[in-house]
Backbone as CSV, one residue per row, in Angstrom:
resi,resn,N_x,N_y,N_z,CA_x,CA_y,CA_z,C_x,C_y,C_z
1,UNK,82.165,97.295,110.717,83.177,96.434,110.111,83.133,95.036,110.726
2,UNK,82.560,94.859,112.126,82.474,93.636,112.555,82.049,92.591,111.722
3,UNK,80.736,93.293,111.254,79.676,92.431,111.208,79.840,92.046,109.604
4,UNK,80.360,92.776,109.086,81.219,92.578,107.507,82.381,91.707,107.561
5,UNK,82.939,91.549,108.398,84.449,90.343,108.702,83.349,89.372,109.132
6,UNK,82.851,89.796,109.975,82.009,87.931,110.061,80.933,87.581,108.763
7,UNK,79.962,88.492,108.424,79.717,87.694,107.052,80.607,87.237,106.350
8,UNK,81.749,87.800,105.676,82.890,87.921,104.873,82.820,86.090,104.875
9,UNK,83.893,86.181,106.330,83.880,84.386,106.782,82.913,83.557,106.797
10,UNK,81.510,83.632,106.847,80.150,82.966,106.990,80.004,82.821,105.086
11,UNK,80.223,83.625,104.598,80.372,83.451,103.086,81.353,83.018,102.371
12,UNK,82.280,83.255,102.663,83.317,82.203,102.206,83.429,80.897,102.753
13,UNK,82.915,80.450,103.946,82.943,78.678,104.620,81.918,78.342,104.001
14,UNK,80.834,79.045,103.454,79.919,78.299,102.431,80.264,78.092,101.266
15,UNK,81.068,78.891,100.657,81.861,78.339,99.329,82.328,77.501,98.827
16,UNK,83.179,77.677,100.452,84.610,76.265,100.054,83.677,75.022,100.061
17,UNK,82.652,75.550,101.037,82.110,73.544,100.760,81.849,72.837,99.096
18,UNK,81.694,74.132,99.062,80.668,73.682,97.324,82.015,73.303,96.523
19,UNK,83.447,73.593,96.897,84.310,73.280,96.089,84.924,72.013,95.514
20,UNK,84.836,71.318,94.508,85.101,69.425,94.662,86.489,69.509,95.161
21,UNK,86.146,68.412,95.745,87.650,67.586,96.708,88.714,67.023,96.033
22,UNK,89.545,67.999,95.258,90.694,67.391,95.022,91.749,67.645,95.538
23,UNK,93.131,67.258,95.474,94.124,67.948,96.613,94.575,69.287,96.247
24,UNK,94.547,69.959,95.169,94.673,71.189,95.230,93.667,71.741,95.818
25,UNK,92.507,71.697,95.551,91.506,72.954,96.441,91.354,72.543,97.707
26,UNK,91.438,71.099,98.125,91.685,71.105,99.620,92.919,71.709,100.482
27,UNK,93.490,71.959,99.699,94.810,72.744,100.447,94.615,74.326,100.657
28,UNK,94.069,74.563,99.145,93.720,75.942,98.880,92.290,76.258,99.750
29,UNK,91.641,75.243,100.315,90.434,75.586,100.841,90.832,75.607,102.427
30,UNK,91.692,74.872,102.914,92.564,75.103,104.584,93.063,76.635,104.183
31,UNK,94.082,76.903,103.415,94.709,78.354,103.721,93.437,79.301,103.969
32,UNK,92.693,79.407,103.088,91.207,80.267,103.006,90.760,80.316,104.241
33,UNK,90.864,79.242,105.010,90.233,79.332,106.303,90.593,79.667,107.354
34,UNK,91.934,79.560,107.020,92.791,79.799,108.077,93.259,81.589,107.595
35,UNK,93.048,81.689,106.476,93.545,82.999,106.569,92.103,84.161,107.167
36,UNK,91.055,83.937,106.835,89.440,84.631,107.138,88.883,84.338,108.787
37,UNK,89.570,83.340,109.292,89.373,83.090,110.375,90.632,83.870,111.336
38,UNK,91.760,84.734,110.706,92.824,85.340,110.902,91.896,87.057,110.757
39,UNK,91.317,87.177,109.489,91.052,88.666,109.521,89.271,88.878,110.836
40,UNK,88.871,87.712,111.243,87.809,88.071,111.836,88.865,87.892,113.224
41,UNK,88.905,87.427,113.804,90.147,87.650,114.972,90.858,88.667,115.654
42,UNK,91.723,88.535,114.571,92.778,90.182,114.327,91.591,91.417,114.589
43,UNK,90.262,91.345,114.007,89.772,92.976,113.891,88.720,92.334,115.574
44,UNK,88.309,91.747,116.012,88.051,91.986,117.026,89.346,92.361,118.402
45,UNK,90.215,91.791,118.340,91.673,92.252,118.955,91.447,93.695,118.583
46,UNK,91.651,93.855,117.496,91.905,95.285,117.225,90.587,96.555,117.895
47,UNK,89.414,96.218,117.880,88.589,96.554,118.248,88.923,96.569,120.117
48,UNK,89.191,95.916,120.313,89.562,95.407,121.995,90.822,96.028,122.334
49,UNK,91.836,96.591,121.672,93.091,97.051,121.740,93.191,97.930,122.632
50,UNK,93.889,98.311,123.370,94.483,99.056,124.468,94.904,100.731,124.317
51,UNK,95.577,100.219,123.053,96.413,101.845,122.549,96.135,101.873,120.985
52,UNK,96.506,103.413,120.227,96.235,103.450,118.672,97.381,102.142,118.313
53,UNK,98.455,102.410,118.667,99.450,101.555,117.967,99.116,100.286,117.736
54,UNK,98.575,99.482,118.725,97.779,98.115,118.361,96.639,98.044,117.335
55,UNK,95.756,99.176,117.892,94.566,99.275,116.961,95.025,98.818,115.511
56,UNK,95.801,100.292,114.986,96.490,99.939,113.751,97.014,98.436,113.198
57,UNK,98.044,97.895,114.449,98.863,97.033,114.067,97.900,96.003,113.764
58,UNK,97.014,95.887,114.239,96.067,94.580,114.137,94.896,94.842,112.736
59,UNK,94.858,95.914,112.485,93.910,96.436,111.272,94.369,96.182,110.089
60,UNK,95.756,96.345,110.347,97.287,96.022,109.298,97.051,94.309,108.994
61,UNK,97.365,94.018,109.855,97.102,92.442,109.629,95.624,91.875,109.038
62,UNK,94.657,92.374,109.603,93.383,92.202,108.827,93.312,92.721,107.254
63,UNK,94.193,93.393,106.645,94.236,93.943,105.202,95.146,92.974,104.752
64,UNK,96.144,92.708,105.493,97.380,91.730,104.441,96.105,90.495,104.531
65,UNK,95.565,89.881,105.470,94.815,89.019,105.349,93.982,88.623,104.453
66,UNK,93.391,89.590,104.303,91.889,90.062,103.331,92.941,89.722,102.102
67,UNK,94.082,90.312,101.844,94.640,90.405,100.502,95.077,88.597,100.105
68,UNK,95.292,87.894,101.105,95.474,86.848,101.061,94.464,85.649,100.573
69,UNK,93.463,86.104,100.785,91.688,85.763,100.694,91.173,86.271,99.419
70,UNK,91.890,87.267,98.599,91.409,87.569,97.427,91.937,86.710,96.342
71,UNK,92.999,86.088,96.672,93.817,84.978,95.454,93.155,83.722,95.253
């Protein structure tokens, strides 16, 4: 799953470039980044986690993320 959250993000920051610069997709192209740069994060935390309860909690957040990244 690592290595799928980091392509994920390596493929989508190539996207957004290709996207023209107007102020809607530049806004929409910050959230994108900020949200994929949230699910590669979160799942290494989660990977690094201490106890199940984190594991989860942080896996949780990598799905609302991802869901955020699909709009």
């Amino acid at each position: 799953m690592n290595k799928k959250s980091k392509n994920l993000s390596l493929t989508k920051f190539s996207l957004i470039k290709k996207i023209p610069k107007i102020i809607a997709n530049i806004e929409d192209g910050k959230q994108l980044i900020r949200s994929l740069g949230s699910v590669h994060s979160n799942h290494i935390e989660a990977i690094e986690s201490l106890s199940k309860t984190d594991f989860y909690h942080r896996i949780k957040i990598c799905r609302k993320e991802t869901k955020d990244s699909r709009s």
